[in-house]
VOKEVEX-360852 format. One record per residue: residue number from 1; residue in one letter; chain; x, y, z of N, C-alpha, C in turn. Coordinates in Angstrom, 2 decimals, always signed. Layout:
[NUM, a, A, [X, Y, Z], [X, Y, Z], [X, Y, Z]]
...
END
This chain:
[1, x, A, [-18.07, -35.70, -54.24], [-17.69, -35.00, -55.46], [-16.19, -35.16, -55.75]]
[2, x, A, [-15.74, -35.17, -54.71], [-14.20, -35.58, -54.79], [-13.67, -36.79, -55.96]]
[3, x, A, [-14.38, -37.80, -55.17], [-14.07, -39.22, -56.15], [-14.77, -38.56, -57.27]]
[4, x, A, [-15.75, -38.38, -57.57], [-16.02, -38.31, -58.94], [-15.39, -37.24, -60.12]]
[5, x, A, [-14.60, -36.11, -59.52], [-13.78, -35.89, -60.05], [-12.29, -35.92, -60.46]]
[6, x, A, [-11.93, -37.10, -59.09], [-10.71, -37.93, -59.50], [-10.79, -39.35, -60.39]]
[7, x, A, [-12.08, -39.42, -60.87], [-12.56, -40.93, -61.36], [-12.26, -39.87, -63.14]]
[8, x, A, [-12.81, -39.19, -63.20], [-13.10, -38.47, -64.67], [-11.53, -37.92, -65.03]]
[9, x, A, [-10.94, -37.55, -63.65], [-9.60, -37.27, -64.29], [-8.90, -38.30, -64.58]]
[10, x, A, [-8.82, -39.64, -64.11], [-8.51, -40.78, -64.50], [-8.96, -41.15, -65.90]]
[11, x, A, [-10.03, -41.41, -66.07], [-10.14, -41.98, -67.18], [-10.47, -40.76, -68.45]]
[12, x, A, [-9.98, -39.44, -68.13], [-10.25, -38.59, -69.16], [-11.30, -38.10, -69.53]]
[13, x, A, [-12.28, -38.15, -69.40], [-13.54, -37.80, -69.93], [-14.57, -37.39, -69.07]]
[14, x, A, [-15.72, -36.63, -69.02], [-16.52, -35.96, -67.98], [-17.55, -37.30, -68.26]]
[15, x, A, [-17.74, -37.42, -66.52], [-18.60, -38.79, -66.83], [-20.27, -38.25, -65.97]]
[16, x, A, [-20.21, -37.38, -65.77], [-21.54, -36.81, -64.93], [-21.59, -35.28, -65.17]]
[17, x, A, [-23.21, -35.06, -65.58], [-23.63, -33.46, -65.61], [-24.54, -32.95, -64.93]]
[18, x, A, [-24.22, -32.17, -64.77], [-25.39, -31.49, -63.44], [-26.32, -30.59, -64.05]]
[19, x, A, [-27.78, -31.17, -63.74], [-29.23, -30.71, -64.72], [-30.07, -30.30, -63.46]]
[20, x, A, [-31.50, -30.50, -63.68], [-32.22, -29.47, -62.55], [-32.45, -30.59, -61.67]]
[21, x, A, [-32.64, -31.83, -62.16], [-33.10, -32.91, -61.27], [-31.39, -33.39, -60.24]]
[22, x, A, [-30.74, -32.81, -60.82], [-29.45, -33.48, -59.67], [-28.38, -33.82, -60.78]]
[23, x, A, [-27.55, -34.83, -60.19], [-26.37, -35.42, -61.46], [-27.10, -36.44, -62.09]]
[24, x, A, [-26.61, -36.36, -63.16], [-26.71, -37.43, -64.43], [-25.89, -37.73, -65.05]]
[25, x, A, [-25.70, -38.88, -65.58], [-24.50, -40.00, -66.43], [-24.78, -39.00, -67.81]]
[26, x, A, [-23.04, -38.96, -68.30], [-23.12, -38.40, -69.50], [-23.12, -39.50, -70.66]]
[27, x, A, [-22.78, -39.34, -72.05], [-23.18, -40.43, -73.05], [-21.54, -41.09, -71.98]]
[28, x, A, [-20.55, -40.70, -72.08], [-19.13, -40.85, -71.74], [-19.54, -42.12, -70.69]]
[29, x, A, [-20.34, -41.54, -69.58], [-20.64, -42.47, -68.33], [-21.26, -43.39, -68.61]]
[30, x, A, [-22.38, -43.26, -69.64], [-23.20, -44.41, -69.21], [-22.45, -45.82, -70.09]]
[31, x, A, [-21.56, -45.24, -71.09], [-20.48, -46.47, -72.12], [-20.03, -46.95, -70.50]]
[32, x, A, [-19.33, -46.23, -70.14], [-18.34, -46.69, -68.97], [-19.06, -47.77, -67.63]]
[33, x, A, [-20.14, -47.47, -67.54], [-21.14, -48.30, -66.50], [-21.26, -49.56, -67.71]]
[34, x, A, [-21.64, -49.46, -68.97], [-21.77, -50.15, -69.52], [-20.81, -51.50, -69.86]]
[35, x, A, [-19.85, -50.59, -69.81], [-18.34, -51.74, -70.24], [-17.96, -52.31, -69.30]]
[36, x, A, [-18.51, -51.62, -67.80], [-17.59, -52.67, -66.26], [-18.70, -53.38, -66.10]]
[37, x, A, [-20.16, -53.37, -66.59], [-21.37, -54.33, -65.80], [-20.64, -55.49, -65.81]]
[38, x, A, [-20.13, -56.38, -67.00], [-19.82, -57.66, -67.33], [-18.38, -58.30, -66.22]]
[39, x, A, [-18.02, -57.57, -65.51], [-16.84, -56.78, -64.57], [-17.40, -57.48, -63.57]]
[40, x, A, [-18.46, -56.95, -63.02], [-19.37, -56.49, -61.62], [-20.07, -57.90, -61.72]]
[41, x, A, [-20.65, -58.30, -62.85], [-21.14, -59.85, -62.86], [-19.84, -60.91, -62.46]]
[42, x, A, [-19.34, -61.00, -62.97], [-18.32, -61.92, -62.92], [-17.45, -61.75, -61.51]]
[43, x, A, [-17.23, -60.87, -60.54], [-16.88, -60.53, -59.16], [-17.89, -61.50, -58.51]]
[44, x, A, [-19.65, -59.99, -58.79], [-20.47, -61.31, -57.88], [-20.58, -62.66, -57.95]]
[45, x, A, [-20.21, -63.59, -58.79], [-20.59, -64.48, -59.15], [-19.55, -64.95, -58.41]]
[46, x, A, [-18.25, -64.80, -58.76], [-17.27, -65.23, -57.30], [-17.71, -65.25, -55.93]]
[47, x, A, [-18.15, -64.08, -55.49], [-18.37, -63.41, -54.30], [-19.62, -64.37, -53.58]]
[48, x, A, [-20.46, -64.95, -54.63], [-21.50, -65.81, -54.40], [-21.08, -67.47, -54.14]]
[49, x, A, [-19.59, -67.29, -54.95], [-19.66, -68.70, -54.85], [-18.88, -69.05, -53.62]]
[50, x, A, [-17.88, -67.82, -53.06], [-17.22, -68.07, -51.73], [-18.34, -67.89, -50.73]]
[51, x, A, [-19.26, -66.91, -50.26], [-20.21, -67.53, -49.67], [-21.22, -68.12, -49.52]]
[52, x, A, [-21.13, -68.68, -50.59], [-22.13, -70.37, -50.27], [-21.82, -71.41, -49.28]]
[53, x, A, [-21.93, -71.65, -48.53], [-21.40, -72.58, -47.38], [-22.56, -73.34, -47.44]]
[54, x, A, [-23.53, -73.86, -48.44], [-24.25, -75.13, -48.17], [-23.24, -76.34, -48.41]]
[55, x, A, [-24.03, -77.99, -47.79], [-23.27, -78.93, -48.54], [-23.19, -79.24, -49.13]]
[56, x, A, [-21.75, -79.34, -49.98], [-21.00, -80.19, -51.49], [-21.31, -78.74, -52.12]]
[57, x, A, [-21.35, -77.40, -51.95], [-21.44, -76.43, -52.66], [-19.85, -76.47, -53.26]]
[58, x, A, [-19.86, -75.74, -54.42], [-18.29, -75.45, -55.08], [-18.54, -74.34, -55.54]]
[59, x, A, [-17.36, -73.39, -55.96], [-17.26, -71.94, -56.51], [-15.84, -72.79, -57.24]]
[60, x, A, [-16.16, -72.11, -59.05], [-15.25, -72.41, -59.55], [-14.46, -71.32, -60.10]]
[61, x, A, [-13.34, -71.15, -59.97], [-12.26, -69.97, -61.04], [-11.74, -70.84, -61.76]]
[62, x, A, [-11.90, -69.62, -63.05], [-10.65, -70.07, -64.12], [-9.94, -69.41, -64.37]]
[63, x, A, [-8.18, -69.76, -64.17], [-7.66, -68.72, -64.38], [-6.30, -69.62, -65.74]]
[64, x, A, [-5.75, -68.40, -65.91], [-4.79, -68.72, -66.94], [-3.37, -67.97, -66.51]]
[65, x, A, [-2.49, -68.25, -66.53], [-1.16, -68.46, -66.18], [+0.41, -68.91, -67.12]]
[66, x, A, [+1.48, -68.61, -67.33], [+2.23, -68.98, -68.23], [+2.75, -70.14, -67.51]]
[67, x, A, [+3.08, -70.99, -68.28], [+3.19, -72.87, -68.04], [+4.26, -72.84, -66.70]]
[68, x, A, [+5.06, -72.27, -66.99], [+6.45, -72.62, -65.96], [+5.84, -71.95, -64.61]]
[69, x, A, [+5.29, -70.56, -64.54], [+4.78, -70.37, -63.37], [+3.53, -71.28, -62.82]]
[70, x, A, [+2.38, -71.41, -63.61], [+1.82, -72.47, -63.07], [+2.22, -73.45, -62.34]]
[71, x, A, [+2.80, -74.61, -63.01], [+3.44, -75.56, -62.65], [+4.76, -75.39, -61.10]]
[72, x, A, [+5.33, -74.56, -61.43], [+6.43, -74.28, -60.41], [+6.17, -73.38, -59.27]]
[73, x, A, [+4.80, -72.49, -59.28], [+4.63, -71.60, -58.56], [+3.70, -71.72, -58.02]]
[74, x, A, [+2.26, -71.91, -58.80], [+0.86, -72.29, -58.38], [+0.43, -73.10, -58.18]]
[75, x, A, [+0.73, -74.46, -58.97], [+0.21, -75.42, -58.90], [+0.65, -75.98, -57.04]]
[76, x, A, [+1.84, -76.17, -56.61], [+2.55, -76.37, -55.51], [+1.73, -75.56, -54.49]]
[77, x, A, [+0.93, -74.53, -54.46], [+0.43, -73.48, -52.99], [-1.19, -73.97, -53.26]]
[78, x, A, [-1.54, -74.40, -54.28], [-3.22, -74.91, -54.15], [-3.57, -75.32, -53.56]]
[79, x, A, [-2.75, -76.14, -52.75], [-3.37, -77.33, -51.69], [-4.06, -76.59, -49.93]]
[80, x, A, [-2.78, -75.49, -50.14], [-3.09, -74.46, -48.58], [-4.05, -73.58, -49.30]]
[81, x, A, [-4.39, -73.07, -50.61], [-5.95, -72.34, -50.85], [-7.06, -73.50, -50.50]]
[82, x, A, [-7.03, -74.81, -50.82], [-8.11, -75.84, -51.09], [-8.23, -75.78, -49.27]]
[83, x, A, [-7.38, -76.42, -48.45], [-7.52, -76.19, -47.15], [-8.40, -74.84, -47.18]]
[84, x, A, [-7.93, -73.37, -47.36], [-8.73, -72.71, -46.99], [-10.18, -72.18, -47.91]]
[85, x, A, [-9.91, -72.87, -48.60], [-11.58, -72.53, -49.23], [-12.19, -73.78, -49.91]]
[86, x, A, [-12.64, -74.85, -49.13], [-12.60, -76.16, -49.92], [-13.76, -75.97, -50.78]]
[87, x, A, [-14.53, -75.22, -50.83], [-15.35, -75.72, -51.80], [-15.13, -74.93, -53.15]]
[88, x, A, [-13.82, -74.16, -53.21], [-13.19, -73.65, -54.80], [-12.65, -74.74, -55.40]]
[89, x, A, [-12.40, -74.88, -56.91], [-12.43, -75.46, -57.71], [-11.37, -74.78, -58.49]]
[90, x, A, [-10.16, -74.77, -58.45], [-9.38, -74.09, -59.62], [-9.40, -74.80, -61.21]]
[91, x, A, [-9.64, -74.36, -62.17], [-9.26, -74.34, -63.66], [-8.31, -73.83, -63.89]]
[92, x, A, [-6.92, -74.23, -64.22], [-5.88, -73.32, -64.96], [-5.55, -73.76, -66.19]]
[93, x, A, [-5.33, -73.07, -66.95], [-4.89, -73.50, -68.60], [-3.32, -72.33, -68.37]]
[94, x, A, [-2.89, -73.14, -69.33], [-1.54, -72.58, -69.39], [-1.54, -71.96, -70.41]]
[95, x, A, [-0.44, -71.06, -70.44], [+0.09, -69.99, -71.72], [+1.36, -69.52, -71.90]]
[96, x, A, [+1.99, -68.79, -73.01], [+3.44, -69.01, -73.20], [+3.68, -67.40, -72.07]]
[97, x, A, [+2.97, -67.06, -71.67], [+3.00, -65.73, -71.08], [+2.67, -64.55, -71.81]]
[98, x, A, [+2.29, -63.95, -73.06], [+2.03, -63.70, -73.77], [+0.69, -62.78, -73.35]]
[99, x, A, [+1.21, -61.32, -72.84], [-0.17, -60.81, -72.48], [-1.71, -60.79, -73.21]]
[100, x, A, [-2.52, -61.02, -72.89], [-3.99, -61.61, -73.65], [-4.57, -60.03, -74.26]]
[101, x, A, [-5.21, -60.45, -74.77], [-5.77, -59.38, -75.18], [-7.24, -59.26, -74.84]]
[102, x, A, [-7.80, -60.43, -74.61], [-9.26, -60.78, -74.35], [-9.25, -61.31, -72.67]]
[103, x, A, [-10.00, -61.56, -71.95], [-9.99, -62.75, -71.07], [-11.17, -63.84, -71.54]]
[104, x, A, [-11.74, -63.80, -72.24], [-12.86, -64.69, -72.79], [-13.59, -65.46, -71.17]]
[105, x, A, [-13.55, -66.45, -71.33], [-14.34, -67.06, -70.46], [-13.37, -67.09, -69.14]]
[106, x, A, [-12.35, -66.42, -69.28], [-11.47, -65.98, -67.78], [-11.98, -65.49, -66.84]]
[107, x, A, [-11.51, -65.80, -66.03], [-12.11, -64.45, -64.50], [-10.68, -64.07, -64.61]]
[108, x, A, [-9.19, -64.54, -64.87], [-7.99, -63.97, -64.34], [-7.04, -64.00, -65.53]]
[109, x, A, [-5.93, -63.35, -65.42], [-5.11, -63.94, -66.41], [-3.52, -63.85, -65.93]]
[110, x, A, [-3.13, -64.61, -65.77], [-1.54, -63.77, -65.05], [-0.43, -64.06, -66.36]]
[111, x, A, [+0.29, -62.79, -66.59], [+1.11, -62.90, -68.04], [+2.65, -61.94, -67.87]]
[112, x, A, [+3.30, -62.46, -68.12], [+4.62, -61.34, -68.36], [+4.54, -60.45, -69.09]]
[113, x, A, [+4.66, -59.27, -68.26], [+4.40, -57.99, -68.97], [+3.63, -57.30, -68.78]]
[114, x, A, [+3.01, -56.27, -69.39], [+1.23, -55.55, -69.70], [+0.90, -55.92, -71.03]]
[115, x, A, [-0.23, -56.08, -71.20], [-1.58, -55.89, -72.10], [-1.04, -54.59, -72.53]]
[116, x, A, [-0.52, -54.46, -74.45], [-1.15, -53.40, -75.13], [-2.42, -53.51, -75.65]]
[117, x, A, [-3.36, -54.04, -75.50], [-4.55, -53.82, -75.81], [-5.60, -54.75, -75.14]]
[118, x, A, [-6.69, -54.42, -75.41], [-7.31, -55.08, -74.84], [-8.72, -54.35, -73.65]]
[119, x, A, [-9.76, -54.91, -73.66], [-10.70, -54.35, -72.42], [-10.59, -54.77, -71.17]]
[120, x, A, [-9.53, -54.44, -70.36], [-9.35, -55.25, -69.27], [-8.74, -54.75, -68.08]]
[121, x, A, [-9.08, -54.74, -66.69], [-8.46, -54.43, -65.55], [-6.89, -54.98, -65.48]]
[122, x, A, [-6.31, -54.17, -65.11], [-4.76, -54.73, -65.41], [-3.82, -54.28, -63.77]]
[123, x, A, [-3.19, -55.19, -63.55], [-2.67, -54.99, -61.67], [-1.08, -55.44, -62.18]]
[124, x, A, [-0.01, -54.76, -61.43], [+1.34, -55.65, -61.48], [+1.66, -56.06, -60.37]]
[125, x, A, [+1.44, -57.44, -60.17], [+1.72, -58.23, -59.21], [+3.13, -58.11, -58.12]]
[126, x, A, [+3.82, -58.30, -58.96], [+5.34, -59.02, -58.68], [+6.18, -58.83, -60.01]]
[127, x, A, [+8.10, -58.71, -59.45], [+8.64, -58.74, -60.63], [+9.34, -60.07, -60.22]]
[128, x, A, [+9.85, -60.81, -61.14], [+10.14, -62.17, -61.66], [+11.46, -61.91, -61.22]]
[129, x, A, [+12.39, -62.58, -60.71], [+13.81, -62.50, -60.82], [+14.30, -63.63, -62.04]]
[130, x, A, [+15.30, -63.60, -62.79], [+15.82, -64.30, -63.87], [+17.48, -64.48, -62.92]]
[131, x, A, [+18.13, -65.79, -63.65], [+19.11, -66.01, -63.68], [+20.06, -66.84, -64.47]]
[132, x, A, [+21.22, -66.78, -64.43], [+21.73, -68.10, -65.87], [+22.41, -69.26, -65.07]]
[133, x, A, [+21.66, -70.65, -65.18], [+22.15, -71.52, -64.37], [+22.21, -72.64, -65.00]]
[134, x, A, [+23.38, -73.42, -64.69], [+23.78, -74.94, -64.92], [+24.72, -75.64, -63.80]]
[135, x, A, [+24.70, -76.74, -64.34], [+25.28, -77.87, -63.48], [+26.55, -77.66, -62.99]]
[136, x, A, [+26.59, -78.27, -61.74], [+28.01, -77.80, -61.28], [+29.34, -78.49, -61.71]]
[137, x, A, [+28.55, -79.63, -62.88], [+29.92, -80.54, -62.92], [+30.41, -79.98, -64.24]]
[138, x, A, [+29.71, -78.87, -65.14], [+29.31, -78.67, -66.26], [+30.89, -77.06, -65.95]]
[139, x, A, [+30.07, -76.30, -64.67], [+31.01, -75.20, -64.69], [+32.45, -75.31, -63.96]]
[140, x, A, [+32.66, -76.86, -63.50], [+33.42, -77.27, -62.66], [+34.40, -77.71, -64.22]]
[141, x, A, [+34.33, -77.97, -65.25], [+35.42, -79.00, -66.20], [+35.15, -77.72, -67.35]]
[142, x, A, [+34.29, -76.04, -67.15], [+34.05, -75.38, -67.77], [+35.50, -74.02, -67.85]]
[143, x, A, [+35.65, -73.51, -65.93], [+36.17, -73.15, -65.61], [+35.01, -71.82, -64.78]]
[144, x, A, [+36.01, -70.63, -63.90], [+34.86, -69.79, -63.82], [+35.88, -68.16, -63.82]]
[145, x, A, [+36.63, -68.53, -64.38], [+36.89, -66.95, -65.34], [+35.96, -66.50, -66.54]]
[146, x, A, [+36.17, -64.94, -66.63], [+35.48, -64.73, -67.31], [+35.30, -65.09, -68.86]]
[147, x, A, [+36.49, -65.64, -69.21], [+36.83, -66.06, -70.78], [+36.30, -67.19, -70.57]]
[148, x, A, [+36.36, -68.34, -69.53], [+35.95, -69.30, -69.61], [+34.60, -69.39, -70.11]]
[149, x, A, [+33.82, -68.59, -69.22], [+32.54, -68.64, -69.05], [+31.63, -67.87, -70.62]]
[150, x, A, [+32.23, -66.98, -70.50], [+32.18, -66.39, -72.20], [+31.92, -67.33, -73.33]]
[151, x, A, [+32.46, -68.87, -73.02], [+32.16, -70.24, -74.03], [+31.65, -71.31, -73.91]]
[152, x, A, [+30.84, -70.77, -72.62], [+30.02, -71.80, -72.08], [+28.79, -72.12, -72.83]]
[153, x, A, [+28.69, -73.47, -73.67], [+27.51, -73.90, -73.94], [+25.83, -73.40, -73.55]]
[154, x, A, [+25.58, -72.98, -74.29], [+24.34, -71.82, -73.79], [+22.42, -72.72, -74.36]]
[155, x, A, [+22.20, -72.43, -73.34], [+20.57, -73.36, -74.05], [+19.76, -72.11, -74.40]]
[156, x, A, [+19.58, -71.49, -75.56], [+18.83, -70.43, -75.90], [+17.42, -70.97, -76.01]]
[157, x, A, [+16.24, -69.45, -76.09], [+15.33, -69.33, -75.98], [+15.07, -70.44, -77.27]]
[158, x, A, [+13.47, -69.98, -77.92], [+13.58, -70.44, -79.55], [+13.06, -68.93, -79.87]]
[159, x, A, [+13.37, -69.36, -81.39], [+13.50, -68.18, -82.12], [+11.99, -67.61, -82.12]]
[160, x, A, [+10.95, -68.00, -82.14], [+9.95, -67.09, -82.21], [+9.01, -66.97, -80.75]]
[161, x, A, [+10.04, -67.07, -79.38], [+10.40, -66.63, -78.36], [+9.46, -65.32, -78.33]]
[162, x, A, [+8.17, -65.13, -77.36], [+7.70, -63.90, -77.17], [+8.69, -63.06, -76.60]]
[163, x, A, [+9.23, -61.45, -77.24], [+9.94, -60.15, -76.43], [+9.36, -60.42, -75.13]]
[164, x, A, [+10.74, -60.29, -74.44], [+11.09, -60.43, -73.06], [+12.63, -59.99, -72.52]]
[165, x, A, [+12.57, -59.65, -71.49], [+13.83, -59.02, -70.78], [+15.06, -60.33, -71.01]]
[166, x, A, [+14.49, -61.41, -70.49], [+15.23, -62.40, -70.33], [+15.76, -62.93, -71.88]]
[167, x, A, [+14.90, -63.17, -72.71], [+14.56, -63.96, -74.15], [+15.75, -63.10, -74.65]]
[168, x, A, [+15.56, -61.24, -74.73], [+16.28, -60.57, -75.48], [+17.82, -60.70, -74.88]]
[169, x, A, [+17.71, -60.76, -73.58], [+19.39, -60.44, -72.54], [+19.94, -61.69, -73.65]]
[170, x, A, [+19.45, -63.06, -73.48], [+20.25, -64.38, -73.83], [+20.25, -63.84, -75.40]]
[171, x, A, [+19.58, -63.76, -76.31], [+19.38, -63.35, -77.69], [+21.15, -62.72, -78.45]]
[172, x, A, [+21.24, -61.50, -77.06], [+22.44, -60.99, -77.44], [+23.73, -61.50, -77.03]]
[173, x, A, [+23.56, -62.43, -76.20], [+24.68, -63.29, -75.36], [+24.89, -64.58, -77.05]]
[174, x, A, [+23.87, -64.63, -77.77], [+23.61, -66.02, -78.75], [+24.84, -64.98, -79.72]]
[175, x, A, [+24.08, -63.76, -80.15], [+24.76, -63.11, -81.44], [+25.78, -62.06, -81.11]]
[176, x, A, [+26.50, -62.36, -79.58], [+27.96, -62.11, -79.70], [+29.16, -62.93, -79.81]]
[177, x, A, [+28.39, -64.36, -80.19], [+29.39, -65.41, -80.61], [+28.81, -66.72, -79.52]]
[178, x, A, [+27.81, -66.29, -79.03], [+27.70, -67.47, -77.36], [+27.71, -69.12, -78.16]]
[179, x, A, [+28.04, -70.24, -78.09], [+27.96, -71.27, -78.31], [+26.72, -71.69, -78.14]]
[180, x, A, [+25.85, -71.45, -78.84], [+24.32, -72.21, -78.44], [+24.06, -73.89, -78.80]]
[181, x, A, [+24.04, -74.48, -77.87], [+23.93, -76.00, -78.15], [+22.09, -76.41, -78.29]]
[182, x, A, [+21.47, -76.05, -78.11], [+20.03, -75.91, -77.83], [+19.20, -74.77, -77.58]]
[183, x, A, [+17.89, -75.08, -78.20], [+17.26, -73.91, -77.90], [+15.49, -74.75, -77.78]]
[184, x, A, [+14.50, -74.19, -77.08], [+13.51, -74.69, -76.73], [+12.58, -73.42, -76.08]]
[185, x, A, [+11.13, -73.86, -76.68], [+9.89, -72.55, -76.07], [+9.75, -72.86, -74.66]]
[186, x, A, [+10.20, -73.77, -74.33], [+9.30, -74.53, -73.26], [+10.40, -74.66, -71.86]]
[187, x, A, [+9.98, -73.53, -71.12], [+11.37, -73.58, -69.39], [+11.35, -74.35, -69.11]]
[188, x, A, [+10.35, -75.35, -68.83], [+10.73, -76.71, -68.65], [+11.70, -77.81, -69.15]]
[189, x, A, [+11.87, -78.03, -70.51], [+12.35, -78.49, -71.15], [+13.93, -77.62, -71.02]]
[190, x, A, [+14.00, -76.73, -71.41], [+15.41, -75.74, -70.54], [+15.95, -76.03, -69.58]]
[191, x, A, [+15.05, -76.40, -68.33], [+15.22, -76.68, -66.95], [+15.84, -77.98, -67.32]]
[192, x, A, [+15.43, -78.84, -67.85], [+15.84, -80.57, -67.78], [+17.29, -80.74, -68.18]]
[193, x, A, [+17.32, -79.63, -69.35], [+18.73, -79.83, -69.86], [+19.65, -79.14, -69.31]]
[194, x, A, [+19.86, -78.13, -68.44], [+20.73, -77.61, -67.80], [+21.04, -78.97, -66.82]]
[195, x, A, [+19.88, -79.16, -65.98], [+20.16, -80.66, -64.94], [+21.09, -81.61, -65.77]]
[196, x, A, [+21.15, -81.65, -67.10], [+21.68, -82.93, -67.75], [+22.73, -82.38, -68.17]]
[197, x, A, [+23.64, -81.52, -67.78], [+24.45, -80.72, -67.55], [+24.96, -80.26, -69.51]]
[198, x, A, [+23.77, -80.18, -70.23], [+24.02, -79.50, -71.59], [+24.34, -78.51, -71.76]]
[199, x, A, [+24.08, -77.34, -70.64], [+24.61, -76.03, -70.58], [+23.62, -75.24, -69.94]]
[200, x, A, [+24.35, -73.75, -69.77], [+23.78, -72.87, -69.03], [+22.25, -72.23, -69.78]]
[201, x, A, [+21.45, -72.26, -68.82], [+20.30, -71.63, -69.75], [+19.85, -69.95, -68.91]]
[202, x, A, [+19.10, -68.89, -69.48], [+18.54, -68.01, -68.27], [+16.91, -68.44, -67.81]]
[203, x, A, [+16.88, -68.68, -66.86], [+15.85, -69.28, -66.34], [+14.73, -68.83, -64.62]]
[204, x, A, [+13.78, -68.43, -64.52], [+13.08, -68.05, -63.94], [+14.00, -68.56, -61.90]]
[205, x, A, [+14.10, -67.78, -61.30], [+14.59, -68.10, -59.88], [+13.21, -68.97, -59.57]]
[206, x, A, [+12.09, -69.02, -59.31], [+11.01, -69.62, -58.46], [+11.28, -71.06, -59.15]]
[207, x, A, [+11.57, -71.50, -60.24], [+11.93, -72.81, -61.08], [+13.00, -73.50, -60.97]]
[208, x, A, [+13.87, -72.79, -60.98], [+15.32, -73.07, -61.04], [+16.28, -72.51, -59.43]]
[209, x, A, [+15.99, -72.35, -58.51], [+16.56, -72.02, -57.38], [+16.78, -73.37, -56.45]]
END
């Protein structure tokens, strides 16, 4: 009884009533059983495909991920999941990070930020560290006082840049006078040009470290 009245205080609503035959699902409960079945399918169906151990069996996920973490974060550790679960199959599609609102044919979604909307289990992983980095030959003929640095060639976001901690920090560094020589959606493309010593960009630590 415990859980079930810390489950109803969670989600607000009385989800069980007590009649002569015992407890029963209220209209409240049975929506709520209703809305996680598709939940509970999509687990087992995992859960089935990691223990399958016949031969050439595969279990496939699809998950979705924003491009720079993919690439710089996930894509690089697949090889020690494939060692340990060879017969998974990753799918990743990339995204600008841009919390989803749907997962459609997802089992996962990993995004900067939270989901304002949406039907969906939601976890916070990890927080991201950010930093502003360029070339050393760039801050070496730049100087590293603070006035110096104050006119340092800056690689900004682009303008229709999803809100973000990072996007907004550089945004106001652009419209207190910052010298912006470039701007690009894509960290990657950010990443290349800092290396080509065009200027300082703010850029994800797991990418740029």
């Amino acid at each position: 009884m415990r859980r079930i009245a810390a489950l109803e205080k969670a989600v607000g609503v009385r989800l069980f009533a007590r009649g002569r035959a015992g407890y029963h699902l209220t209209e409240e409960g049975a929506g709520l059983v209703a809305a996680l079945r598709p939940v509970q399918q999509r687990l087992a169906g995992i859960e089935r495909g990691f223990g399958n151990d016949g031969a050439g069996s595969e279990a496939r996920v699809q998950l979705a991920a924003p491009a720079a973490f993919a690439s710089y974060f996930l894509a690089p550790r697949l090889r020690q999941l494939q060692i340990e679960q060879p017969g998974l199959v990753v799918e990743l599609s990339t995204t600008r990070g841009v919390p989803p609102t749907a997962l459609s044919n997802l089992d996962a979604a990993l995004c900067y930020g939270v989901p304002a909307q949406g039907d969906m289990l939601t976890r916070k992983l990890s927080e991201i560290g950010y930093g502003l980095y360029g070339a050393a030959e760039l801050l070496a003929r730049r100087g590293r006082t603070a006035s110096d640095i104050a006119k340092l060639p800056l690689i900004g976001f682009a303008h229709d840049e999803p809100a973000s901690g990072p996007a907004e920090w550089m945004a106001n560094q652009c419209a207190a006078g910052g010298n912006v020589v470039f701007r690009s959606s894509d960290p990657s493309c950010r990443l290349a040009a800092v290396q080509s010593a065009l200027g300082f960009a703010c850029l994800p630590c797991f990418m740029a470290d």
